[in-house]
C-alpha positions as protocol buffer text, in pm:
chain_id: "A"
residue {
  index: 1
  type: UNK
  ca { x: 808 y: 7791 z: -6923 }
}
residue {
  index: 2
  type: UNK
  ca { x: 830 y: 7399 z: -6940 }
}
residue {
  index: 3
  type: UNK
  ca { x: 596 y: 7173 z: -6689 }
}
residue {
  index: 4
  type: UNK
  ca { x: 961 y: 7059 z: -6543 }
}
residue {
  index: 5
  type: UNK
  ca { x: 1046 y: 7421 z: -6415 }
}
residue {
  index: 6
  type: UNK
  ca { x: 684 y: 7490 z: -6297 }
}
residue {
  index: 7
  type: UNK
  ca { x: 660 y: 7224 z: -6092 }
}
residue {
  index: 8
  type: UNK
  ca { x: 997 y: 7284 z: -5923 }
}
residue {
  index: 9
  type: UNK
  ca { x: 900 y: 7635 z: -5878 }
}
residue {
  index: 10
  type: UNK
  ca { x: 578 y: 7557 z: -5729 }
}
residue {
  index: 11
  type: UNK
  ca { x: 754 y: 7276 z: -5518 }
}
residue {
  index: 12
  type: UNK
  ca { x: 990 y: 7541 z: -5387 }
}
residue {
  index: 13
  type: UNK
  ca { x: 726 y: 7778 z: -5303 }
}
residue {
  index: 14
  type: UNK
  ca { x: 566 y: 7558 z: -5111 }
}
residue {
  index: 15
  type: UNK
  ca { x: 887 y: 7403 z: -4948 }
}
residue {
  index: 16
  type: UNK
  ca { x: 911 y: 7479 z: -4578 }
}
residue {
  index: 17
  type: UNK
  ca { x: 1208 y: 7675 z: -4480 }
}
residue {
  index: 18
  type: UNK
  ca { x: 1511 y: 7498 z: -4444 }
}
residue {
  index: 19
  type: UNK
  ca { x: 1393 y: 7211 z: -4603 }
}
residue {
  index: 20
  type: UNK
  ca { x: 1565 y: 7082 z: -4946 }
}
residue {
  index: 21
  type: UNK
  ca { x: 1550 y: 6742 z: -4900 }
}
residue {
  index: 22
  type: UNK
  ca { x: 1351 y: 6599 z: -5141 }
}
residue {
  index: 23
  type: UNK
  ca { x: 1339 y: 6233 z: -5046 }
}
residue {
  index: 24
  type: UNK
  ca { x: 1205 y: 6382 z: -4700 }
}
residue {
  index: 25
  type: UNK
  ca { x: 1030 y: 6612 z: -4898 }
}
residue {
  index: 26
  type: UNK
  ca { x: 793 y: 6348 z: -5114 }
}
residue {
  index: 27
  type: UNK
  ca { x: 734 y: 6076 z: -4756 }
}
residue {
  index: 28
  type: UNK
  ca { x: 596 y: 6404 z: -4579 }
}
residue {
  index: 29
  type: UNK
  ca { x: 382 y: 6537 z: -4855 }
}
residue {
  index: 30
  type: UNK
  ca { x: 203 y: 6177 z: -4862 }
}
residue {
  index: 31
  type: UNK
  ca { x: 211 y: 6137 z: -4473 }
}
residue {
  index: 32
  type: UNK
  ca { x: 6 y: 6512 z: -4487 }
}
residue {
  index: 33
  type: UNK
  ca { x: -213 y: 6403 z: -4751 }
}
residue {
  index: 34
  type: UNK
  ca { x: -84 y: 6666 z: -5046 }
}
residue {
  index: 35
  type: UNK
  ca { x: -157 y: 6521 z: -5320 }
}
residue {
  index: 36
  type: UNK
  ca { x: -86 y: 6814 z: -5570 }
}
residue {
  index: 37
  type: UNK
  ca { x: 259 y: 6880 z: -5395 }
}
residue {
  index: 38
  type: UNK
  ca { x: 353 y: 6486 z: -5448 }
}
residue {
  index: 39
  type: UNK
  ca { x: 216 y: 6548 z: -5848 }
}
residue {
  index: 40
  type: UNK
  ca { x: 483 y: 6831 z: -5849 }
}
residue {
  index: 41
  type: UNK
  ca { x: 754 y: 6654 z: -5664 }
}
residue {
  index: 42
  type: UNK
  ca { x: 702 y: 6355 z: -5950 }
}
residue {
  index: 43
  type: UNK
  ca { x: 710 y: 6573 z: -6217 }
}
residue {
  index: 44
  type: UNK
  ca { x: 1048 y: 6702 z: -6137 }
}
residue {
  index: 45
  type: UNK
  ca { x: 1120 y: 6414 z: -6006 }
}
residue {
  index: 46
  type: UNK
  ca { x: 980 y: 6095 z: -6107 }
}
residue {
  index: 47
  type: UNK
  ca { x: 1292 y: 5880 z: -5956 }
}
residue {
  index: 48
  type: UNK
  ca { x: 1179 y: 5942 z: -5622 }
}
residue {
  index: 49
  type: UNK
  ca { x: 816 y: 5735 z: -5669 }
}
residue {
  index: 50
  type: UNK
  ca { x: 969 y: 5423 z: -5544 }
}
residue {
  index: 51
  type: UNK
  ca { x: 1217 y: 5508 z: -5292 }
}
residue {
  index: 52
  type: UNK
  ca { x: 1198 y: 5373 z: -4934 }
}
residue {
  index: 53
  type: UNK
  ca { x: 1214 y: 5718 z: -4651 }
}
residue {
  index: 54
  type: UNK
  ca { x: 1575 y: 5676 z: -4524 }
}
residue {
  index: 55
  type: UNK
  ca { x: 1503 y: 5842 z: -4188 }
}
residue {
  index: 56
  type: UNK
  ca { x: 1312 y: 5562 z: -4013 }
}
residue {
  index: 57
  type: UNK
  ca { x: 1349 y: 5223 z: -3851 }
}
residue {
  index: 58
  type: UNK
  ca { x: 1029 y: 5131 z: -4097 }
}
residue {
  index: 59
  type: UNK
  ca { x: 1127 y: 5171 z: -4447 }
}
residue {
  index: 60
  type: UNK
  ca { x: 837 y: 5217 z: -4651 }
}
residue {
  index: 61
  type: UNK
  ca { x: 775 y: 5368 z: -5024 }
}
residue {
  index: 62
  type: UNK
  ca { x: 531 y: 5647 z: -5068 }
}
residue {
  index: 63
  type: UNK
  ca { x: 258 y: 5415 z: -5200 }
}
residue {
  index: 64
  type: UNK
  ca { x: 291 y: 5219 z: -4853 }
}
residue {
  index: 65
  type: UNK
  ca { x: 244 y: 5550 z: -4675 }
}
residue {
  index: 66
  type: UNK
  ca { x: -51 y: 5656 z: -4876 }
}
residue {
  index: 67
  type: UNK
  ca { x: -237 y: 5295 z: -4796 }
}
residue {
  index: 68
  type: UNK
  ca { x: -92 y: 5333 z: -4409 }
}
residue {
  index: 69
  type: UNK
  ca { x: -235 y: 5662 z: -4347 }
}
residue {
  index: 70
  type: UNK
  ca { x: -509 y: 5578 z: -4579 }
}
residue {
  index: 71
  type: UNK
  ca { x: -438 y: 5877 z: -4816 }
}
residue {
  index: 72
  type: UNK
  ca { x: -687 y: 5771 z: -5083 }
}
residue {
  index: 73
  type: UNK
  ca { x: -615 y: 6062 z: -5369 }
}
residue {
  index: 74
  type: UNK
  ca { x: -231 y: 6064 z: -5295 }
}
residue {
  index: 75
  type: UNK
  ca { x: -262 y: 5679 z: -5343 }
}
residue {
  index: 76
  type: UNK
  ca { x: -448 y: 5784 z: -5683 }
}
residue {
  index: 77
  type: UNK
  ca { x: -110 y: 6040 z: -5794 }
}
residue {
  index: 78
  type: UNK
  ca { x: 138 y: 5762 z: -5710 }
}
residue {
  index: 79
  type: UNK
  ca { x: -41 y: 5487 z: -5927 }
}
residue {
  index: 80
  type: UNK
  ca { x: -75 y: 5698 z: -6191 }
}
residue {
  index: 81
  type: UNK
  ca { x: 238 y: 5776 z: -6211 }
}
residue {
  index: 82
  type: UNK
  ca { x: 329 y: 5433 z: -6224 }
}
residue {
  index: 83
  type: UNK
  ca { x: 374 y: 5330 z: -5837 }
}
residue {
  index: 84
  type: UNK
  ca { x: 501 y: 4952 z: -5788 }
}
residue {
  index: 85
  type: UNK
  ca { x: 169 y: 4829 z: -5606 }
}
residue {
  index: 86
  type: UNK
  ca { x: 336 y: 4498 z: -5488 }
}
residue {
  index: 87
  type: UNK
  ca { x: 716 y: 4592 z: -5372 }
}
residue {
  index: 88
  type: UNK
  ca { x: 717 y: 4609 z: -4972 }
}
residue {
  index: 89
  type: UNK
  ca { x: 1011 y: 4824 z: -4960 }
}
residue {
  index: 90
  type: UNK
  ca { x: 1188 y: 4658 z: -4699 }
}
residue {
  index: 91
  type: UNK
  ca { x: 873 y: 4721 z: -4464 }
}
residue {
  index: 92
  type: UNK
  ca { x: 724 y: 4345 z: -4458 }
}
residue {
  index: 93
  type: UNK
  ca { x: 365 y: 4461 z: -4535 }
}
residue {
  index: 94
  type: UNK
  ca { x: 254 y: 4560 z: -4924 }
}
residue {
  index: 95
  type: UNK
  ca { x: 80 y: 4852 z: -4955 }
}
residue {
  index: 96
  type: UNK
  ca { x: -224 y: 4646 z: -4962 }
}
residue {
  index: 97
  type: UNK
  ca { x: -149 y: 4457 z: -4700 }
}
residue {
  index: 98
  type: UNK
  ca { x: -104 y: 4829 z: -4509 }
}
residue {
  index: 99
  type: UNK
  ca { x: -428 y: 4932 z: -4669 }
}
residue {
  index: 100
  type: UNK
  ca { x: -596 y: 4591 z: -4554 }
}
residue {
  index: 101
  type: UNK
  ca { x: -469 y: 4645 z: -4203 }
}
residue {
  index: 102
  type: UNK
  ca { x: -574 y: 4979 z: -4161 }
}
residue {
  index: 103
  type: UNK
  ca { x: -942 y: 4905 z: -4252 }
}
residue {
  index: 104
  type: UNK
  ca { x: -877 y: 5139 z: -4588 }
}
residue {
  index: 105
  type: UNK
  ca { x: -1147 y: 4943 z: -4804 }
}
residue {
  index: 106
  type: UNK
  ca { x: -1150 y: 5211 z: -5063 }
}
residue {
  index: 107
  type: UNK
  ca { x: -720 y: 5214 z: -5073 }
}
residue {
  index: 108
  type: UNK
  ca { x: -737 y: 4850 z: -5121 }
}
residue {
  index: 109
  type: UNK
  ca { x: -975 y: 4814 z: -5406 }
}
residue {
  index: 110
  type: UNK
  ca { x: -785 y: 5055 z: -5560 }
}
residue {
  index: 111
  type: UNK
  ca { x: -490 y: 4889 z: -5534 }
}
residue {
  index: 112
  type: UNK
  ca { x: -655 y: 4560 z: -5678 }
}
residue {
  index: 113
  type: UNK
  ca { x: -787 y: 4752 z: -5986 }
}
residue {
  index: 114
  type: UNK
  ca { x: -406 y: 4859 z: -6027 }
}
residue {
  index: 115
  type: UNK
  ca { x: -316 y: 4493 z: -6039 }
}
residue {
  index: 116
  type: UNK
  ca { x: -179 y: 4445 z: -5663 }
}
residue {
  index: 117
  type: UNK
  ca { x: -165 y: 4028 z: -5582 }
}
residue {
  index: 118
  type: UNK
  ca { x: -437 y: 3969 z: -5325 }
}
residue {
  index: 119
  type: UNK
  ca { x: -235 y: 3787 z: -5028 }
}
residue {
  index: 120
  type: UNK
  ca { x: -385 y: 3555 z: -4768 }
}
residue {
  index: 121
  type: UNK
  ca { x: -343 y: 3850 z: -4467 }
}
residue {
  index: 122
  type: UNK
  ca { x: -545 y: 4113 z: -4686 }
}
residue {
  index: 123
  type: UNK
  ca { x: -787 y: 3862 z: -4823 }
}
residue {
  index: 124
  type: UNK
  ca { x: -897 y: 3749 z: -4444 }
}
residue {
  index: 125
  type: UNK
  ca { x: -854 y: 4112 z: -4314 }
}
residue {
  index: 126
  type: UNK
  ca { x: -1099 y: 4242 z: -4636 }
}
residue {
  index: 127
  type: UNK
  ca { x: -1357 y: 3943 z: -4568 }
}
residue {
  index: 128
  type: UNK
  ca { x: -1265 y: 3827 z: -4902 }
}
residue {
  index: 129
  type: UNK
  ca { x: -1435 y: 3438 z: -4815 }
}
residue {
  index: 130
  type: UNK
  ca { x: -1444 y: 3301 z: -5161 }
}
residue {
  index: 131
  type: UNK
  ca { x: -1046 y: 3431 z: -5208 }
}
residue {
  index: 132
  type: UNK
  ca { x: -973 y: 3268 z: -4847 }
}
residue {
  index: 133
  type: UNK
  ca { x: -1156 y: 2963 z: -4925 }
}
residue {
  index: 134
  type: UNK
  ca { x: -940 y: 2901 z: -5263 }
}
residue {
  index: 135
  type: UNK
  ca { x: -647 y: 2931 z: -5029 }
}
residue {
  index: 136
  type: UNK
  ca { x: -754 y: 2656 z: -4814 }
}
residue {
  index: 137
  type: UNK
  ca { x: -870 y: 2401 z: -5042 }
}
residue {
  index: 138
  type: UNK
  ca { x: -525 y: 2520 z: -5228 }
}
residue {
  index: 139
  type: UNK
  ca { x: -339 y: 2436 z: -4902 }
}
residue {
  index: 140
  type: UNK
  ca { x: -595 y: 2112 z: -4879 }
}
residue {
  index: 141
  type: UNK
  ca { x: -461 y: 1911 z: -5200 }
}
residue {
  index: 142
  type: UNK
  ca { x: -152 y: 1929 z: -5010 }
}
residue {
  index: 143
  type: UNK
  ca { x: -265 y: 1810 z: -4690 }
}
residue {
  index: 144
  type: UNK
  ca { x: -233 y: 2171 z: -4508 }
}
residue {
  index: 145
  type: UNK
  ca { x: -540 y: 2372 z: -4494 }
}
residue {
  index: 146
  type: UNK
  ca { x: -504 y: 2308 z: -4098 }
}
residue {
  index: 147
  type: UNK
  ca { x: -126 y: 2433 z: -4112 }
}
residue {
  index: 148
  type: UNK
  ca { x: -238 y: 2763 z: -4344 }
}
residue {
  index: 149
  type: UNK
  ca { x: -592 y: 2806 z: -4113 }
}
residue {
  index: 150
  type: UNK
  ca { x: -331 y: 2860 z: -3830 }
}
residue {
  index: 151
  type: UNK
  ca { x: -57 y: 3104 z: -3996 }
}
residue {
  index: 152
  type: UNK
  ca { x: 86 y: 3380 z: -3831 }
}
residue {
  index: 153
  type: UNK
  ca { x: 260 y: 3650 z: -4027 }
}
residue {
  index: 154
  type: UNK
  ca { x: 613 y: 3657 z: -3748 }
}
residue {
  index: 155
  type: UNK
  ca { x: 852 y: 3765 z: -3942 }
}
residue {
  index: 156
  type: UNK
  ca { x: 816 y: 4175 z: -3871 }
}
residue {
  index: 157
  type: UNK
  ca { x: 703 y: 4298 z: -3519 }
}
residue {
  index: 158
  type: UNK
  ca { x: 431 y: 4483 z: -3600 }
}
residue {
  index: 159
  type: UNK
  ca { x: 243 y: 4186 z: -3811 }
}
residue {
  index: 160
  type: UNK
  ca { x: 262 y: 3890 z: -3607 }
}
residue {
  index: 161
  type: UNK
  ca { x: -100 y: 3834 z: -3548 }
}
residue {
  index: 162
  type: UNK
  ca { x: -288 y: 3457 z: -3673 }
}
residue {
  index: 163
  type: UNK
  ca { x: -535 y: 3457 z: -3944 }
}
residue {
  index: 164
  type: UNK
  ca { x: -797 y: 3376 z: -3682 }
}
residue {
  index: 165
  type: UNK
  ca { x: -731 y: 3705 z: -3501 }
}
residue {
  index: 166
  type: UNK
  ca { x: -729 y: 3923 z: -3801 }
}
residue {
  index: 167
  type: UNK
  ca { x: -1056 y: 3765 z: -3911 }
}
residue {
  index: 168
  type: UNK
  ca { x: -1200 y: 3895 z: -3541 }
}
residue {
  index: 169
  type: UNK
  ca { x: -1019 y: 4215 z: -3499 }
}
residue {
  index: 170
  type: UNK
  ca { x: -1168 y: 4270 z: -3863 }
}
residue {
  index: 171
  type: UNK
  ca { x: -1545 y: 4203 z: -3751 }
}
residue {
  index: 172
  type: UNK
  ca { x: -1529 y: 3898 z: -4072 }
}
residue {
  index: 173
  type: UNK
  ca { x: -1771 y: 3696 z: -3909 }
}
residue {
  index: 174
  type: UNK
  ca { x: -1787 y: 3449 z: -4220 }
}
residue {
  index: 175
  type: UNK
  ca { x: -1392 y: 3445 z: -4255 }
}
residue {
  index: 176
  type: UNK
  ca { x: -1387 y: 3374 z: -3893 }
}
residue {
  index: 177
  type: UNK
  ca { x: -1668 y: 3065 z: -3938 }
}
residue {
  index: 178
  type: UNK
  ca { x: -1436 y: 2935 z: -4247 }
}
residue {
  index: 179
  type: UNK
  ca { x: -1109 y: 2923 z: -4043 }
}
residue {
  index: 180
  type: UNK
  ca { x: -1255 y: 2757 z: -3766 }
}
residue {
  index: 181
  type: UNK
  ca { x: -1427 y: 2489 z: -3995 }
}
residue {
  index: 182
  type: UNK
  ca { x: -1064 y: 2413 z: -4145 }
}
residue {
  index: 183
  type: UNK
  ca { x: -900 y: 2368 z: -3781 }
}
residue {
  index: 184
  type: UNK
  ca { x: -772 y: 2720 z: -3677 }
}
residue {
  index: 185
  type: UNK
  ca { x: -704 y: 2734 z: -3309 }
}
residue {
  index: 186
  type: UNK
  ca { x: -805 y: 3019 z: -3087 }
}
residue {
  index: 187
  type: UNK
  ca { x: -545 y: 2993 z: -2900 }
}
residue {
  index: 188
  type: UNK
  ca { x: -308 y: 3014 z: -3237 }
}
residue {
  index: 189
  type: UNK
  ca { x: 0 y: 3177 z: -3090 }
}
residue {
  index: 190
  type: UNK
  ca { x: 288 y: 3370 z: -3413 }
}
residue {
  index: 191
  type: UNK
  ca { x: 532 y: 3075 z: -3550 }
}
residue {
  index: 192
  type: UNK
  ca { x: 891 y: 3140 z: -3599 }
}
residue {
  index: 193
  type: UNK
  ca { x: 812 y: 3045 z: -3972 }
}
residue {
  index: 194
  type: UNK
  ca { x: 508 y: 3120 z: -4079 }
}
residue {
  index: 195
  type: UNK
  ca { x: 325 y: 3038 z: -4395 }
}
residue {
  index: 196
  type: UNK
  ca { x: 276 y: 3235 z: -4675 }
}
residue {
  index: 197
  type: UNK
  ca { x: 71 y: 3179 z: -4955 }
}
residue {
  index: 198
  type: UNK
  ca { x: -59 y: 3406 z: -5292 }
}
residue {
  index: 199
  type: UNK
  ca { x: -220 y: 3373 z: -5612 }
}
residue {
  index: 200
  type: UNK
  ca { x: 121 y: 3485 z: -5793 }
}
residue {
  index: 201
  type: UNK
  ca { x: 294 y: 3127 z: -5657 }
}
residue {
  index: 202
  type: UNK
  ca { x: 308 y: 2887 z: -6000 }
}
residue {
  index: 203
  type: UNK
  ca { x: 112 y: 2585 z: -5962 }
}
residue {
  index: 204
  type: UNK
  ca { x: -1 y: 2614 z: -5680 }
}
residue {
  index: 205
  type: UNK
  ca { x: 311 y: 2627 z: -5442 }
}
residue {
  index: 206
  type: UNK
  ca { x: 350 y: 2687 z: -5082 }
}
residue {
  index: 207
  type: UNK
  ca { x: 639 y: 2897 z: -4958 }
}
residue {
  index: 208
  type: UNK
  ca { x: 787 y: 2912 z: -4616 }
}
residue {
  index: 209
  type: UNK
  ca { x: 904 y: 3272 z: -4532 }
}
residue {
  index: 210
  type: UNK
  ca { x: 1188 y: 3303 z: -4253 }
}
residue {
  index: 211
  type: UNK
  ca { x: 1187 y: 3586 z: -4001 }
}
residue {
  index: 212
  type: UNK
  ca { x: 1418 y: 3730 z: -4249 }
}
residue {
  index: 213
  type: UNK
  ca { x: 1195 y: 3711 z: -4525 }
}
residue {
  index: 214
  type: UNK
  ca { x: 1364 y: 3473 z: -4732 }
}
residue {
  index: 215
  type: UNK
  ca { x: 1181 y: 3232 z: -4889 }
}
residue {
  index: 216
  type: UNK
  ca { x: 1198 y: 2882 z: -4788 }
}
residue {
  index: 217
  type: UNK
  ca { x: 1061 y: 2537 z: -4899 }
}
residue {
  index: 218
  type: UNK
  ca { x: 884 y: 2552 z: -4580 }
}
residue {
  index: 219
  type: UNK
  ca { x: 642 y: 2242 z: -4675 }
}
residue {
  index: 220
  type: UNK
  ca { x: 901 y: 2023 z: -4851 }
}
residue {
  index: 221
  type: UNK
  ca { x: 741 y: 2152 z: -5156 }
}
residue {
  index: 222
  type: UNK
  ca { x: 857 y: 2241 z: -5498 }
}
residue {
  index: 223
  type: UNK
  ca { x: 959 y: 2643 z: -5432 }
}
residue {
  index: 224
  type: UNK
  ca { x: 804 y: 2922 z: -5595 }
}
residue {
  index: 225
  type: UNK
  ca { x: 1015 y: 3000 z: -5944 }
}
residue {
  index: 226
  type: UNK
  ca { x: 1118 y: 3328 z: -6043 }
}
């Protein structure tokens, strides 16, 4: 018998009754923390790694689940079987962004060993100083570190908190001290277009994002190439 008809087998057996939906199928195997059913469900099959869950207002990818619930071996079966560690799925936050948010230290390394970019939001919510401090004196040369020491993530309702706050509700004391000494506000309230910086941006660019997500030349800046 080949792998292919063992693993459906064994993905039938375990199916609940009534349930054949397999897109359904893989988003609620990684929501229970199943790793070996979401092994079997690749293995029969692998076009579902990717794909966003179609029944909710929030569509994220399996990978985004595993780093939301902080389902650290599922998170293991999805990278190795190739997971796209950077693609928000429609959902505004990466998976490491999720991971970051969540407090899921051990997700988020993981992800960075897999090659996910290290963004401004996960850098401050990790404590990351050194990575936060290349942002600002990034953001500095162009006259900005205030601006970026001040950003607000607004353009998805459930991440429109400042840098300073995510530094506190974080406990990074030292992240906290370095935002302040470049000019963040406590009183920093979400902008309708907030900045957005990473270490994938060419030379050094700064990129406006819209509440839509589309990127902007928010700083009258040369915009990020393809």
């Amino acid at each position: 018998m080949s792998a292919l008809a063992v693993a459906l087998f064994l993905v039938n057996s375990t199916c609940p009754a009534g349930t054949h939906n397999w897109r359904l199928g893989i988003h609620d195997a990684v929501r229970d923390g199943n790793a070996l059913r979401v092994h079997l469900i690749l293995i029969a099959r692998p076009d579902l790694l990717n794909v966003v869950e179609p029944r909710t207002k929030r569509p994220l990818t399996p990978l985004q689940i595993a780093a939301d619930r902080g389902r650290t071996e599922v998170a293991r079966v999805l990278l190795a079987h190739g997971a796209n560690v950077d693609w928000d799925g429609h959902g505004c936050k990466s998976p490491l962004q999720l991971a970051a948010s969540g407090g899921y230290r051990d997700i988020a390394e993981l992800l960075r060993t897999h090659g996910a970019v290290l963004d401004l939001y996960s850098a401050v919510a990790l404590g990351k100083r050194d990575e936060v401090e290349g942002y600002l004196r990034l953001a500095a040369a162009f006259g900005l570190s205030k601006r970026l020491a001040n950003a607000s993530w607004a353009e998805c309702p459930w991440h429109d908190t400042p840098l300073l706050r995510v530094a506190i509700a974080h406990g990074q004391i030292e992240v906290v001290r370095l935002l302040l000494a470049h000019g963040a506000s406590p009183l920093a309230q979400p902008v309708s277009r907030p900045c957005y910086i990473s270490d994938t941006n060419r030379k050094g660019t700064v990129i406006g994002l819209t509440p839509g997500g589309t990127e902007t030349n928010g700083f009258d800046l040369p915009a990020r190439q393809p």
